[in-house]
FIKOLZA-1660 file (N, C-alpha, C; in steps of 0.1 Angstrom, whole numbers, plus 5000, padded with zeros to 4 digits):
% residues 143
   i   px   py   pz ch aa at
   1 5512 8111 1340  A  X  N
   1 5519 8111 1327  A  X CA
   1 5511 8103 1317  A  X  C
   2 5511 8105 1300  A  X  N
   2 5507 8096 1296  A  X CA
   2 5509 8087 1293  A  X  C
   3 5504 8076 1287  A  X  N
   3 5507 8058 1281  A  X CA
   3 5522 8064 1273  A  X  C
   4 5516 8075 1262  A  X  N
   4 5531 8073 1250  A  X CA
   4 5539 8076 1260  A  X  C
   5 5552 8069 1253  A  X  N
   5 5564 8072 1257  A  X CA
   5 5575 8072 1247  A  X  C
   6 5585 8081 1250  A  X  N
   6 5596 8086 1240  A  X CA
   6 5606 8075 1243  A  X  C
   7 5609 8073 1252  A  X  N
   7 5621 8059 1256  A  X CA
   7 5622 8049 1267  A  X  C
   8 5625 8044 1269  A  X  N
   8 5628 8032 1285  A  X CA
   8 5642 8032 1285  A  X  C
   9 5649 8027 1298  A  X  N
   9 5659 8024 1297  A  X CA
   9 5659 8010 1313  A  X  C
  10 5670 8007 1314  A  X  N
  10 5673 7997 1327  A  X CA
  10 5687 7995 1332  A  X  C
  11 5690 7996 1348  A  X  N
  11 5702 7992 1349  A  X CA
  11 5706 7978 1343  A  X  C
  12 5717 7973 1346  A  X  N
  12 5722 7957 1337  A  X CA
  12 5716 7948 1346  A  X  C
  13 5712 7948 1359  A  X  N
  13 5701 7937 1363  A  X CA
  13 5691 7939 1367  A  X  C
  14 5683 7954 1362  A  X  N
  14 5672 7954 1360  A  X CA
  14 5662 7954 1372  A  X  C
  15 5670 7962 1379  A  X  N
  15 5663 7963 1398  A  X CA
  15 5661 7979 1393  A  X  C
  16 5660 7987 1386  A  X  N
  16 5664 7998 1384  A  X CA
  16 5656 8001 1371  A  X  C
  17 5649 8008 1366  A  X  N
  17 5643 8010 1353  A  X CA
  17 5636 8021 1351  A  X  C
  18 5635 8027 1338  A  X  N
  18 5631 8043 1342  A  X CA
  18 5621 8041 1322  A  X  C
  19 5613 8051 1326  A  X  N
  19 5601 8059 1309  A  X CA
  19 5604 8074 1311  A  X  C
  20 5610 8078 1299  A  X  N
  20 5610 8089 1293  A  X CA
  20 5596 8091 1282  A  X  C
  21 5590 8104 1288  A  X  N
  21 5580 8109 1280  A  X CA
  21 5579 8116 1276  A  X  C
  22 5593 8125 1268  A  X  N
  22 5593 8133 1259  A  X CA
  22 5606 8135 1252  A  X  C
  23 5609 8138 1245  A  X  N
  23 5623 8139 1238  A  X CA
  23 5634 8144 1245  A  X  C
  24 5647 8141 1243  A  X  N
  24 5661 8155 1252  A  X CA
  24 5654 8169 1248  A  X  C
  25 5664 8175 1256  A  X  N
  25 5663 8193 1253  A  X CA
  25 5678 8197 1246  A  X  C
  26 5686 8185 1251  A  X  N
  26 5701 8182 1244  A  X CA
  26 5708 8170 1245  A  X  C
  27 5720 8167 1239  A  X  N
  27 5724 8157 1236  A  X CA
  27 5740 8161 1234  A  X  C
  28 5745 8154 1245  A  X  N
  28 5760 8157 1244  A  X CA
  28 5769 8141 1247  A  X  C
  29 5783 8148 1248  A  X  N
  29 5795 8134 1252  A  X CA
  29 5803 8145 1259  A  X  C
  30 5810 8141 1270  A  X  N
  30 5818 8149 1277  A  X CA
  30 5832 8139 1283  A  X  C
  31 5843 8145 1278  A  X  N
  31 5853 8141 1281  A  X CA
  31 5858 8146 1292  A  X  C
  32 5852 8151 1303  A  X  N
  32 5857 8154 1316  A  X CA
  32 5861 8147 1323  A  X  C
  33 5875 8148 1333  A  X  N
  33 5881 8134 1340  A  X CA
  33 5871 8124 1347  A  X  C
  34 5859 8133 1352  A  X  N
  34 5853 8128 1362  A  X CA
  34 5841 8119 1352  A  X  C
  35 5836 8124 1342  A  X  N
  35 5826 8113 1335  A  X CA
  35 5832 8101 1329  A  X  C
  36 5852 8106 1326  A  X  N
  36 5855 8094 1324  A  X CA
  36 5856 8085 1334  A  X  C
  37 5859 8089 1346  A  X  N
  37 5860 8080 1355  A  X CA
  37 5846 8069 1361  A  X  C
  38 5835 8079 1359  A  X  N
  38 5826 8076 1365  A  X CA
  38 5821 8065 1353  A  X  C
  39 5820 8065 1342  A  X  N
  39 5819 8055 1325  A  X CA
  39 5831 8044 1327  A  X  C
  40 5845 8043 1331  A  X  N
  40 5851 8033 1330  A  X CA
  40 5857 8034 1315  A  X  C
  41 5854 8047 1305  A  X  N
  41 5861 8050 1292  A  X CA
  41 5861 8061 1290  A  X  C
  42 5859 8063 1279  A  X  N
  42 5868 8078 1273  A  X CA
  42 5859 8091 1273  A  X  C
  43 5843 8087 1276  A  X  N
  43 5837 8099 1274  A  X CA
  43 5822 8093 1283  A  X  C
  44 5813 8105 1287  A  X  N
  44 5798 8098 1286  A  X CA
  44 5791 8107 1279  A  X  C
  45 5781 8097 1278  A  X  N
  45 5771 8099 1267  A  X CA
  45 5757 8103 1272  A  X  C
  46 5753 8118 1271  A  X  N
  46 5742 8121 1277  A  X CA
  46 5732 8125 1270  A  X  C
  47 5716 8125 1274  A  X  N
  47 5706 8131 1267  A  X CA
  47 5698 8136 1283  A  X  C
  48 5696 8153 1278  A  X  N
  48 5690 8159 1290  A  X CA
  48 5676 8160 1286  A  X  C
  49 5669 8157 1298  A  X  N
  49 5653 8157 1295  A  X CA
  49 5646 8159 1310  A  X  C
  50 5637 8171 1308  A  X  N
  50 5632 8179 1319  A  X CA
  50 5628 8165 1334  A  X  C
  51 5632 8166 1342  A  X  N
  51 5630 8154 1352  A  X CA
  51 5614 8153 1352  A  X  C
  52 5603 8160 1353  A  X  N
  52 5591 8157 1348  A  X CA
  52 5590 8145 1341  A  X  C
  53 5598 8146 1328  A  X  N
  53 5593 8136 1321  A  X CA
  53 5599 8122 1321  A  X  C
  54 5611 8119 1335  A  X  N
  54 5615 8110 1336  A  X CA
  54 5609 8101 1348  A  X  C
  55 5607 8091 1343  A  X  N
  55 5595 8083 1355  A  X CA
  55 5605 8072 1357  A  X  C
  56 5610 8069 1373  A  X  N
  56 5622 8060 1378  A  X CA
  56 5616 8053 1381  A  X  C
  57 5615 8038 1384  A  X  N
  57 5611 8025 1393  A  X CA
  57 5622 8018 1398  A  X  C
  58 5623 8020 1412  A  X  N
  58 5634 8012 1420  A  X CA
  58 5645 8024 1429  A  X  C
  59 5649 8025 1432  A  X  N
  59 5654 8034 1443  A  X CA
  59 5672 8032 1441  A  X  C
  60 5676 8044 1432  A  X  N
  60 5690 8040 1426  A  X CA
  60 5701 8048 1435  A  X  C
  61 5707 8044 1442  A  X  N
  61 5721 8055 1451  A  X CA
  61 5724 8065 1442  A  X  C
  62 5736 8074 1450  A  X  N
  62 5738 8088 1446  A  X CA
  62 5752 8088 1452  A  X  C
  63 5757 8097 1441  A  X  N
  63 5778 8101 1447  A  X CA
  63 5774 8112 1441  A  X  C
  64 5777 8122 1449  A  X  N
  64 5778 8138 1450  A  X CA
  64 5793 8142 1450  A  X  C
  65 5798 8152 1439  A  X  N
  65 5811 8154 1436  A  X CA
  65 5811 8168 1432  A  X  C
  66 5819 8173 1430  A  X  N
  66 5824 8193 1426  A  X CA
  66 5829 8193 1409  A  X  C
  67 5822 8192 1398  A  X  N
  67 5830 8199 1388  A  X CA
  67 5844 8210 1392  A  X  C
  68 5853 8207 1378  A  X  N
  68 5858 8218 1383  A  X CA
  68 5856 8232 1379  A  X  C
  69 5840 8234 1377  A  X  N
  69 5832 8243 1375  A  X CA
  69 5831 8249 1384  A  X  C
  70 5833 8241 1397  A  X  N
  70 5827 8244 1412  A  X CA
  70 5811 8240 1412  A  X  C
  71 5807 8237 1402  A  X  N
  71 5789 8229 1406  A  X CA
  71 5790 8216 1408  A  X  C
  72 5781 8213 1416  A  X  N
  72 5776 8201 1422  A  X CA
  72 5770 8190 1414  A  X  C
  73 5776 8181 1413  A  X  N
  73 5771 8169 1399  A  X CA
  73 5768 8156 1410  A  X  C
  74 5755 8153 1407  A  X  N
  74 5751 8143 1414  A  X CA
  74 5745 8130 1404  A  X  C
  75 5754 8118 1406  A  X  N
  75 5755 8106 1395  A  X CA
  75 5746 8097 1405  A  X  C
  76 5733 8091 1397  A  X  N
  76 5726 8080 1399  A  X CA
  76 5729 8070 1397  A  X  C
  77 5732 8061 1408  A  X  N
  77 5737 8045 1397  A  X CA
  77 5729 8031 1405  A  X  C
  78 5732 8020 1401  A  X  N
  78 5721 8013 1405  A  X CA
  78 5725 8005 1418  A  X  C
  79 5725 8004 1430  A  X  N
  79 5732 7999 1445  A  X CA
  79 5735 7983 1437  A  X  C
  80 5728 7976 1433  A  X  N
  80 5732 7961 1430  A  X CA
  80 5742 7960 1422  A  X  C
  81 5738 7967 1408  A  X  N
  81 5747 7962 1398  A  X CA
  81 5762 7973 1395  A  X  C
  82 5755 7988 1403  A  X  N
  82 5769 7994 1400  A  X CA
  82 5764 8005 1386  A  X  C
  83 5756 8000 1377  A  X  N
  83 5753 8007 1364  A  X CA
  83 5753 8022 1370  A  X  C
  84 5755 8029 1356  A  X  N
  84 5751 8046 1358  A  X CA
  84 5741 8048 1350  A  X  C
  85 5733 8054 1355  A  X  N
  85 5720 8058 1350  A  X CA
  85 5718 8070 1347  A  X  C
  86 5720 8078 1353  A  X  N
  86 5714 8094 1361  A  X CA
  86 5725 8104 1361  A  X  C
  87 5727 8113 1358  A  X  N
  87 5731 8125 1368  A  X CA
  87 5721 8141 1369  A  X  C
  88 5725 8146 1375  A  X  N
  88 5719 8160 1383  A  X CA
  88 5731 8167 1383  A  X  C
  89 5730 8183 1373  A  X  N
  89 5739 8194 1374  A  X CA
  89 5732 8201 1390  A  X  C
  90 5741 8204 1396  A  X  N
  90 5735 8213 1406  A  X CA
  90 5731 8228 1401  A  X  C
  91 5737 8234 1389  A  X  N
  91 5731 8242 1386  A  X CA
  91 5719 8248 1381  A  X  C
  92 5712 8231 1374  A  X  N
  92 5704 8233 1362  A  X CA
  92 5693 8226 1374  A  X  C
  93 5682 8236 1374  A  X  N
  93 5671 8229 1381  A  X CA
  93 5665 8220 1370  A  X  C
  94 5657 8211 1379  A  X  N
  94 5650 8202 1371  A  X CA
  94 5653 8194 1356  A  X  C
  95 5662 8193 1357  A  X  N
  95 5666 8185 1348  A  X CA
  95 5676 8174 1344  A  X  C
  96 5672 8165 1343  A  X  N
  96 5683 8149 1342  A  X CA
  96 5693 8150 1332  A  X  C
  97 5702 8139 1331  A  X  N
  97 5712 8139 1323  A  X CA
  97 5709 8124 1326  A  X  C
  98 5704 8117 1313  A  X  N
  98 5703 8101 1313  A  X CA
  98 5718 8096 1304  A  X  C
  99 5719 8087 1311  A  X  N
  99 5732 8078 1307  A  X CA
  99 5726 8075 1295  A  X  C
 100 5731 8075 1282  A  X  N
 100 5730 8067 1272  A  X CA
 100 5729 8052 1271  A  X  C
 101 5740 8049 1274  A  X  N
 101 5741 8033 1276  A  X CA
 101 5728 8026 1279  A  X  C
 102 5725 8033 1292  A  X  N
 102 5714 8023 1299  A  X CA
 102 5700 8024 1293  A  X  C
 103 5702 8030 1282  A  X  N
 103 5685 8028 1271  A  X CA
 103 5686 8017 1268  A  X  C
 104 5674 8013 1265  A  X  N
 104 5669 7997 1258  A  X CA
 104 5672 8002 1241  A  X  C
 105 5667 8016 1237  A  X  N
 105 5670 8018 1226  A  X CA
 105 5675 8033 1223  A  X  C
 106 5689 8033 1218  A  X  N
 106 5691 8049 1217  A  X CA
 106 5697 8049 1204  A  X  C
 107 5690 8046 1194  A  X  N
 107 5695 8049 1181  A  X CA
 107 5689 8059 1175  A  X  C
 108 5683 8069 1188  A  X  N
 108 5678 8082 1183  A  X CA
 108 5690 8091 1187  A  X  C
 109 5703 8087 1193  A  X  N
 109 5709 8096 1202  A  X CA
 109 5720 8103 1190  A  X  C
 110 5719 8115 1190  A  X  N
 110 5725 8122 1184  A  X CA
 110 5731 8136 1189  A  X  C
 111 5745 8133 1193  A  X  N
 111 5749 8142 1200  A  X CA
 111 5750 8162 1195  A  X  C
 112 5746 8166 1203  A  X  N
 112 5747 8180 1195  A  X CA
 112 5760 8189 1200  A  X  C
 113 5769 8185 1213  A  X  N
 113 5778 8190 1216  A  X CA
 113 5790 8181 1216  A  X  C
 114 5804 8182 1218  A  X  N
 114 5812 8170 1226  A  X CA
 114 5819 8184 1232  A  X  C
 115 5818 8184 1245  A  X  N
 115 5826 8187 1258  A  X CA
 115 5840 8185 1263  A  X  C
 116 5848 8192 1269  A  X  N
 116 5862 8190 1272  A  X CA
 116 5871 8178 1268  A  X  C
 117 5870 8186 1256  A  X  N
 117 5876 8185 1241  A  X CA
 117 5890 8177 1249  A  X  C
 118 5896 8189 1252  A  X  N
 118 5911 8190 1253  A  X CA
 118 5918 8174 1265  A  X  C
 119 5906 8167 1268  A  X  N
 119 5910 8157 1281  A  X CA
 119 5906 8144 1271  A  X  C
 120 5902 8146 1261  A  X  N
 120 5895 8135 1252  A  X CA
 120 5909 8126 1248  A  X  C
 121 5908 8114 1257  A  X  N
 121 5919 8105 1246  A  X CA
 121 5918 8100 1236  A  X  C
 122 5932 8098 1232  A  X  N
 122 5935 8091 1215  A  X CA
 122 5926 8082 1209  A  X  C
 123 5929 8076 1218  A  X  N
 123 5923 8061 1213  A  X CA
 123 5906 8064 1211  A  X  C
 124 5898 8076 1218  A  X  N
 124 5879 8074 1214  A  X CA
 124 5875 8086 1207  A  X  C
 125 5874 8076 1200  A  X  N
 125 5870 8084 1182  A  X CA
 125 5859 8094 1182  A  X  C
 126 5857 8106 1176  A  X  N
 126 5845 8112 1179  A  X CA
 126 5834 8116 1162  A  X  C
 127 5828 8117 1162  A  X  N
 127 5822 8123 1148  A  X CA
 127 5831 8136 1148  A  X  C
 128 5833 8140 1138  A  X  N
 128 5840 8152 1131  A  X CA
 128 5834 8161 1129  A  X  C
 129 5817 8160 1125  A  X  N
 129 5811 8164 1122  A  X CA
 129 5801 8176 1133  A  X  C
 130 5803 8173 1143  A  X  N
 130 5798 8173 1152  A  X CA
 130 5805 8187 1162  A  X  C
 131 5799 8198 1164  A  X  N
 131 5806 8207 1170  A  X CA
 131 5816 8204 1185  A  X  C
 132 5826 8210 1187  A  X  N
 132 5839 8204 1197  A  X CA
 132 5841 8213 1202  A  X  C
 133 5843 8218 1216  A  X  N
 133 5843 8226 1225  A  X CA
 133 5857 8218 1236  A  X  C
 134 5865 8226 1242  A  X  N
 134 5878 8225 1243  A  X CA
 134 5871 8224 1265  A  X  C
 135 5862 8230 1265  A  X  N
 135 5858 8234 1277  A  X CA
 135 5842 8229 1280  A  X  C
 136 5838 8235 1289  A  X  N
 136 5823 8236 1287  A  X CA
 136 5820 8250 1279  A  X  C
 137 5811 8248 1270  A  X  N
 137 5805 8265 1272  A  X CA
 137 5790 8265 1276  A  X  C
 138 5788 8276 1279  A  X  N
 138 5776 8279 1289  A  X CA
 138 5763 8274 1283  A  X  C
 139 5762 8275 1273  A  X  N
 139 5751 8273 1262  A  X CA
 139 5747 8259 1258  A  X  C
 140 5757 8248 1266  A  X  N
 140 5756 8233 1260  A  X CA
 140 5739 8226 1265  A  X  C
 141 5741 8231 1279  A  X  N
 141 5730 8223 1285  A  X CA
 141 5721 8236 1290  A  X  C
 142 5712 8240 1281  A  X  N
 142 5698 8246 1286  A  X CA
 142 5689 8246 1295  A  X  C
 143 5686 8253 1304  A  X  N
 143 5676 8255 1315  A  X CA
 143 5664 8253 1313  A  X  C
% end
């Protein structure tokens, strides 16, 4: 890969750390029960970018679970500190879904979708602005 890079990020104690070398392909928030659960709040916050261009240092566990899509969603998180990092659609080859959070800097992140709409609680505010989908639709995350 080369020197530039588009982002870094790190789990919170930093056993864990990853370079992105190219921009998302999308950028979403999903209020699914399961990303709430898996966040500890009301939504997560993703930017998808071809696994090529994601370069990991440190060896982060894995929880394999079923949307209720029926696909296979596998969350990367860090064995020490617990952080979420990572996930893997089992439908979508090659391609990551990076936790927002865990960038050093994501004030490029700008979501282009928000996802199951209809599970999104009161209390987490969303841009308005910003297209709203009640469900998934097919078209959010690109191959």
């Amino acid at each position: 890969m080369s020197e530039k890079y588009f982002a870094t990020g790190q789990c919170l104690c930093g056993k864990i750390s990853y370079t992105i070398f190219a921009p998302p392909r999308v950028m979403s928030q999903c209020h699914c029960d399961d990303c709430r659960k898996a966040t500890g709040t009301g939504h997560a916050s993703n930017a998808f970018f071809k696994q090529q261009d994601v370069q990991i240092i440190g060896e982060p566990r894995s929880y394999v679970s079923v949307a209720d899509s029926g696909s296979i969603v596998t969350r990367y998180f860090c064995p020490v500190c617990g952080s979420l990092l990572f996930g893997a659609l089992g439908g979508i080859k090659n391609v990551l879904a990076v936790a927002v959070g865990s960038l050093d800097d994501s004030s490029w992140f700008k979501p282009s979708a928000i996802v199951y709409n209809k599970r999104k609680p009161h209390w987490d505010f969303m841009d308005p602005d910003i297209p709203t989908y009640a469900e998934m639709p097919p078209s959010v995350v690109k191959k």
